[in-house]
Phi, psi and omega in degrees: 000160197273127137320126179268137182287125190316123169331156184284187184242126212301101222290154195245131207264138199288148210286165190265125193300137164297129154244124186299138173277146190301183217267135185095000180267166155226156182275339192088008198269128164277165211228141182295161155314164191285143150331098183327323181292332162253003145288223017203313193281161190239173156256195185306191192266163186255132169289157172279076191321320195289302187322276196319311200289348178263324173289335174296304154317322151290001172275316194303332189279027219212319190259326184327330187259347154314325195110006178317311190301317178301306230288298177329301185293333199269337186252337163281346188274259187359289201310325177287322186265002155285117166332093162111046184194092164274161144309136159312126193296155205278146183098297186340314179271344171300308186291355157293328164270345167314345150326338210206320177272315187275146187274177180336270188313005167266279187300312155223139196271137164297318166225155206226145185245154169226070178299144200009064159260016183228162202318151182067019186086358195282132179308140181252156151228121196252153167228156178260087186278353159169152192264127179252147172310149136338135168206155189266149194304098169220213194283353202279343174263351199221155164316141166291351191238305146328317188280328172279341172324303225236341173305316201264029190227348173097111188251128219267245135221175191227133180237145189208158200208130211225107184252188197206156187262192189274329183273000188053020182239041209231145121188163215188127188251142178224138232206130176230103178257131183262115170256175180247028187286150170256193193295295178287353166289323186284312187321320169292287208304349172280342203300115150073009236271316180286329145301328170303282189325298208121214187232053186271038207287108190313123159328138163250154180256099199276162157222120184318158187020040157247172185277350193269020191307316203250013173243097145232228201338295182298338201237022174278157179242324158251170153202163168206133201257156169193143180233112173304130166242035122227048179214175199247062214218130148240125197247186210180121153257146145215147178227165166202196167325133152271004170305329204106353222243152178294135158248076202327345194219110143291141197242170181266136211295339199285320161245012154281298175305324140356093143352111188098314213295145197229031188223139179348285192305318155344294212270335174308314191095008209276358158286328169291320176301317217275300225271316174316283185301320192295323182275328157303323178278325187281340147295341172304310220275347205265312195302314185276345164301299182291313190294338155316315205274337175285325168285284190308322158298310189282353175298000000 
């Protein structure tokens, strides 16, 4: 008999296009993985803690019978009763260095949770589709009116990260600018720090084959700017679409969030998503700022 020709093999059905779901439902849509270029980037090298942690123990033991401890104790008392030189809040000198010291994921976390942090008290969950390098302080990572806010306190470096909401239909770039301010200088500058500014809107950070593709300039719609005054720290959100679509007026999450408002960025939440991640990343940093002070004290 002739040989028979093997059946064809079954054509394999082409994959189905993501349609974002309207905003607060979910899907089960897994959000893609980060870009390889941006797993692969690091920020500065994390120290070697044990090393650093033997030498500081053999300098304290070494001094110890000086009076280090009186001295010490003697100079934060000096730091409190001089004018206008309060003592540093405990982390502070530490949270100047988390920039260079604490890894990625310590500063922004791959998934970051936000209980009521969206209209109506509704839980949030953000993920993270990209990480941008360290980069030193200009017009191209910071607001213009921010980036002068902060030149004259020494500006540091600025590091940024670009999540998505659980729904994809989100996305929301988040910026940690590191100063060399001392306790009273951060303290001014958070004072109203977000009315100063303005209509200051932080650059987006788009990411390739990522929901974060098509977002930049145009299309950002909130923000929220905020500086704790206790760490030498400014953080900064903006969000828009994950669609792409353009926003002729972006608003500040303080008035996106406002009773009544009837217009898309409003009704969308992305004043909540802004003001919402910014107050989660500025409790990470408060949190990982004390636990260095606390290591560093128990050494």
């Amino acid at each position: 008999m002739p040989p028979q020709a093997a059946p064809p093999a079954p054509a394999r059905p082409a994959p189905a296009a993501f349609v974002p779901a309207p905003y607060g439902r979910t899907t089960g849509y897994a959000p893609p993985p980060e870009a390889l270029v941006e797993t692969t980037t690091r920020l500065r090298p994390v120290r070697d803690r044990r090393s650093a942690g033997r030498t500081a123990a053999a300098a304290a033991c070494a001094v110890l019978g000086f009076g280090l401890i009186g001295g010490a104790l003697a100079g934060v008392w000096l730091a409190a009763s001089e004018p206008g030189k309060p003592a540093e809040p405990v982390g502070y000198a530490e949270g100047r260095e988390l920039w260079h010291n604490a890894p990625v994921d310590a500063l922004f976390p791959q998934t970051l949770p936000g209980p009521g942090a969206g209209p109506g008290a509704a839980d949030r969950t953000w993920t993270r589709i990209v990480v941008a390098p360290d980069a030193p302080c200009s017009p191209a990572v910071l607001a213009k009116g921010l980036l002068t806010a902060v030149e004259p306190l020494g500006c540091e470096r600025v590091l940024r990260a670009t999540y998505t909401d659980a729904t994809a239909s989100s996305v929301i770039t988040v910026g940690l600018v590191f100063t060399r301010a001392d306790a009273t200088a951060q303290r001014t500058l958070g004072e109203g720090l977000a009315a100063r500014l303005g209509q200051d809107v932080p650059p987006a950070l788009s990411g390739p084959s990522t929901v974060a593709a098509r977002f930049g300039d145009r299309q950002r719609a909130s923000w929220w700017t905020s500086a704790p005054a206790d760490l030498p720290v400014v953080v900064t959100a903006v969000s828009g679409f994950a669609d792409g679509r353009a926003v002729d007026a972006p608003q500040p999450a303080d008035k996106a969030t406002a009773k009544g408002r009837t217009d898309a960025v409003a009704q969308s939440g992305l004043g909540h998503e802004a003001k919402g991640i910014t107050e989660r990343l500025e409790r990470l940093l408060r949190t990982t700022a004390t636990a260095a002070a606390k290591e560093k004290e128990a050494r």
